[in-house]
N, C-alpha and C positions, 0 to 999 in steps of 0.2 A: 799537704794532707793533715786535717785535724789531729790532736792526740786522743785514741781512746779512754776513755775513763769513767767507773762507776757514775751515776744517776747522782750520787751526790756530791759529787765537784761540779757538777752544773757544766761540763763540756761536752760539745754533741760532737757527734761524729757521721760526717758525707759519702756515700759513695756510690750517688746516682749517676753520677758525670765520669766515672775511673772506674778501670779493673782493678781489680784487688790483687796488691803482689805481697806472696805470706813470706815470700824469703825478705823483704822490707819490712813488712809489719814485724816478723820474728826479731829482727835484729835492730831494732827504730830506736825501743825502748827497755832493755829486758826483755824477761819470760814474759811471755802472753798467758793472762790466767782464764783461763776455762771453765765451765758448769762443773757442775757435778751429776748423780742418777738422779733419773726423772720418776723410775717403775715405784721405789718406794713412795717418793713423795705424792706420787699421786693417791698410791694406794692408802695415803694418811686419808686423803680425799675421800676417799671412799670409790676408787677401781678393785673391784672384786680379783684376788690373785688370781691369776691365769687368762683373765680378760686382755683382749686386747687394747693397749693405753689409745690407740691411734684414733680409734671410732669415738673418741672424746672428745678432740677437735671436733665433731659436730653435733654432738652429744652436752657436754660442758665444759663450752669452750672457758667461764670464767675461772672453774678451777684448772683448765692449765694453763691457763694467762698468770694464775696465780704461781704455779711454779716453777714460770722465766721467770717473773717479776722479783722473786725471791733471791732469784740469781744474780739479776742484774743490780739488787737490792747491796747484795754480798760483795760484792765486786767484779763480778765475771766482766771478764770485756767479751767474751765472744761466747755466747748460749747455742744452743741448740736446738730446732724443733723435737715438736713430739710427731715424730713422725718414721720412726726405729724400724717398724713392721706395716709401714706402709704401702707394700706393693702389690700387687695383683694377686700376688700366688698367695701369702699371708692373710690377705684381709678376704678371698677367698673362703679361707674357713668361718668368718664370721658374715659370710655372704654380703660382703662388702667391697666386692672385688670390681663392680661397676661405678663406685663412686672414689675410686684409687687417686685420680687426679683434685679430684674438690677436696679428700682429707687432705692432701700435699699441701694445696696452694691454702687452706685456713691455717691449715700446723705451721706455716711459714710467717702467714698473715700475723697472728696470736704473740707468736715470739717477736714479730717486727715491733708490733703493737706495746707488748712487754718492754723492749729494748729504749722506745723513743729513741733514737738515734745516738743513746750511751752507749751500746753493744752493737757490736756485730753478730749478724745472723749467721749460722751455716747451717742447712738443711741434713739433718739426719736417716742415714741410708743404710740399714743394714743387709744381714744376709735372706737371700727367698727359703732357702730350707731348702730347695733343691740341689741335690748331690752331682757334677759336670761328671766325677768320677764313678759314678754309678750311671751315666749316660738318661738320666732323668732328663735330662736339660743340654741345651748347646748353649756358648757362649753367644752367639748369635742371637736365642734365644732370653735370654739373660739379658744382654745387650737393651733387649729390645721392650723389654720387662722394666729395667735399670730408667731407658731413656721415659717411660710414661710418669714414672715415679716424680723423676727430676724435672719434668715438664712442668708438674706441679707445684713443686718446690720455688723451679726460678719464676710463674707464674705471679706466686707470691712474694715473688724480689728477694729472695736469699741472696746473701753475699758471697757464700763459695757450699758448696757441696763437703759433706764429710760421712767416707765407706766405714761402718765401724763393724768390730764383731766380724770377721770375714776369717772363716780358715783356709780358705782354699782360693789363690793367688789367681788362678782363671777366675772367679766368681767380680775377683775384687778388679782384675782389669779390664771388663766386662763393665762394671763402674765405671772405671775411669774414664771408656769410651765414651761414655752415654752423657759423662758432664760433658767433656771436652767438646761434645755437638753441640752442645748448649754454649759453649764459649767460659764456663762458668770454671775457675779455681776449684782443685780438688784435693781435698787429703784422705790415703787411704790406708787403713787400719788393720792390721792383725790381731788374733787372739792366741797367744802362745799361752797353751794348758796343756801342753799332752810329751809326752816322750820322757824320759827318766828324769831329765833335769828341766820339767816344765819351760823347755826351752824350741818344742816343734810349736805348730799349728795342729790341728783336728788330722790334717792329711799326709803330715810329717814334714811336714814347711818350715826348714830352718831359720832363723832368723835372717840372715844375711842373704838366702835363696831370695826368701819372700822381700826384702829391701829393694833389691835389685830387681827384682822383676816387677814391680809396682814403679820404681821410676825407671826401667825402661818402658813403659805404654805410658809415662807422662802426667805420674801423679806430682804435684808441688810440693806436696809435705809427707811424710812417710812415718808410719807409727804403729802405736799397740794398745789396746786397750780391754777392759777386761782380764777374766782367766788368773789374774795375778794380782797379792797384795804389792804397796807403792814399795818395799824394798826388794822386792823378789823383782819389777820392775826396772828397777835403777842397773843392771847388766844388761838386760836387755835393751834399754836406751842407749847402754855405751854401744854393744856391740849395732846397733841400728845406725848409730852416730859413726863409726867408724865404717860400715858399708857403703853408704852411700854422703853425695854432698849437697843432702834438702834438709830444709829444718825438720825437725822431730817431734812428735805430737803423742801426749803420755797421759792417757785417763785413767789410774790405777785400781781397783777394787781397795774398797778399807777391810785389806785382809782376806783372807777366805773364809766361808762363811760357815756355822756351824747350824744344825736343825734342832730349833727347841722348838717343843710342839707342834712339830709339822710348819715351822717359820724359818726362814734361814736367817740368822743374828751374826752381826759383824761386829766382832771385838773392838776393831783397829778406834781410839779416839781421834778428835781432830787434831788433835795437839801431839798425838803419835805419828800421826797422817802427815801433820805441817813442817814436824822437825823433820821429815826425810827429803822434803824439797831440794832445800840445798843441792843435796848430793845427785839429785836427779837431774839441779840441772846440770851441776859440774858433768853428770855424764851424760850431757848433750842435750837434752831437752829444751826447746823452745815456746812448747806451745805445753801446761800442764793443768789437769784439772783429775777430776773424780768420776770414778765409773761407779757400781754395785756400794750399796752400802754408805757412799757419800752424801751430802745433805749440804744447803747453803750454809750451815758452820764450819765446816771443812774449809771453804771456799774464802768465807769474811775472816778463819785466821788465820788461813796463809797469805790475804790482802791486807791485813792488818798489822801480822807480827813476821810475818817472816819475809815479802818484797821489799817492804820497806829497806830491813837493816840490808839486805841483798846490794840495794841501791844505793846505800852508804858506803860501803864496803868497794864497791867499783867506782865509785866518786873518787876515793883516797886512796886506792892501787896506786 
């Protein structure tokens, strides 16, 4: 298997012919570096806040071709579609809910396109808004919801599926099913914000509850993302990393975010962002990138200044 690597070391990366195994990719080379958020950068574009980003992929597709491209520019080895709130029930409200499958498979297309065969793709899949716990929805339902989305997704040749933003551990293995029909790699996502020591889910989903109950339905990678800046972050990776034995996947917010004029503004710089790496991955992180608030500088100077000396540093152990 090729080595991943930004656009500009000029090496591509295959994987028409092979499954993708993230416990190898995780452990090949180091941390695997990740995207960062997509809502603001779009919204520099000109996505109206509140608008759904998804209906863009048909809408304008070259500004978020521009928004991988930035990523895989920075160094991300593995981006993401724009495709967060693309599923039936979401895109519903912008009566979009019949062309669920064509946004999947261009938001896949776009980032493939973005990536030239530098990055790897993972199709982004988050929550419908509907509550299992308020009996809105069955998993079954969900399931089935999940599976049209992803049909899309690998339609468009995604390289593994990834559940983000999920508080509720039914919702998220309701996901995992719907890859796993598809044959396709999966990692699935928590958002721990709520309980005294911003350490539940939305439903009171422990960290270690919700670990284990994501790889037993057969997720590959298990993680958190959102809800948290990258140090408040770094415990909840350990304890994820001590729960379970799959690699570990960490999108952290830059900070939490405060309202200036009706805008929510994120302190955290990148250079605040990059020096917490280290420690995140000491506590287990494999797979790290940026949620809310991030932007591809985040990304080019944790690819820049801090993998590097990482890889020096394990050289000479």
């Amino acid at each position: 298997m090729s080595e991943i690597l930004p656009r500009h070391q000029g090496i591509r990366f295959e994987t028409q012919t092979m499954t993708l195994d993230l416990r190898k990719l995780a452990t090949r080379d180091g941390p695997v570096l990740l995207d960062g958020g997509w809502g603001t950068q779009l919204q520099e574009r000109g996505l109206p806040v509140g608008e759904n980003a998804d209906v863009w992929n048909l809408q304008h597709p070259d500004r978020v071709e521009a928004v991988a491209r930035s990523y895989v520019d920075a160094g991300s080895r593995i981006i993401l579609t724009n495709t967060f709130q693309a599923n039936r029930y979401t895109l519903d409200r912008n009566g979009c809910s019949g062309q669920t499958i064509e946004i999947n498979r261009v938001g896949a297309d776009i980032s493939k396109r973005a990536a030239e065969g530098h990055s790897l793709v993972f199709g982004s899949v988050g929550p419908t808004g509907k509550m299992l716990a308020l009996e809105e929805v069955s998993e079954e339902e969900l399931q089935d919801v999940f599976s049209e989305q992803i049909q899309g997704l690998v339609e468009g040749g995604v390289d593994a599926v990834v559940l983000e933003t999920m508080s509720d551990p039914g919702e998220a293995a309701a996901g995992i099913r719907a890859a796993r029909s598809y044959g396709v790699p999966v990692v699935a996502c928590l958002c721990f914000d709520s309980g005294e020591n911003l350490d539940r889910t939305l439903v009171g989903t422990t960290v270690e509850e919700g670990a284990k109950a994501l790889a037993d339905v057969g997720a590959d990678s298990v993680g958190a993302n959102c809800g948290q800046g990258i140090i408040s972050s770094i415990g909840i990776c350990r304890r994820l990393n001590s729960a379970v034995d799959l690699p570990i996947w960490i999108k952290a917010n830059a900070g939490l975010p405060k309202l200036v004029d009706g805008k929510a503004v994120y302190k955290t710089t990148a250079h605040e962002f990059a020096n917490q790496v280290p420690s995140l991955i000491e506590a287990g992180a494999r797979f790290v990138g940026g949620c809310c608030g991030t932007n591809p500088d985040f990304i080019r100077t944790i690819a820049q200044e801090v993998l590097p000396r990482l890889r020096v540093n394990d050289s000479t152990a």
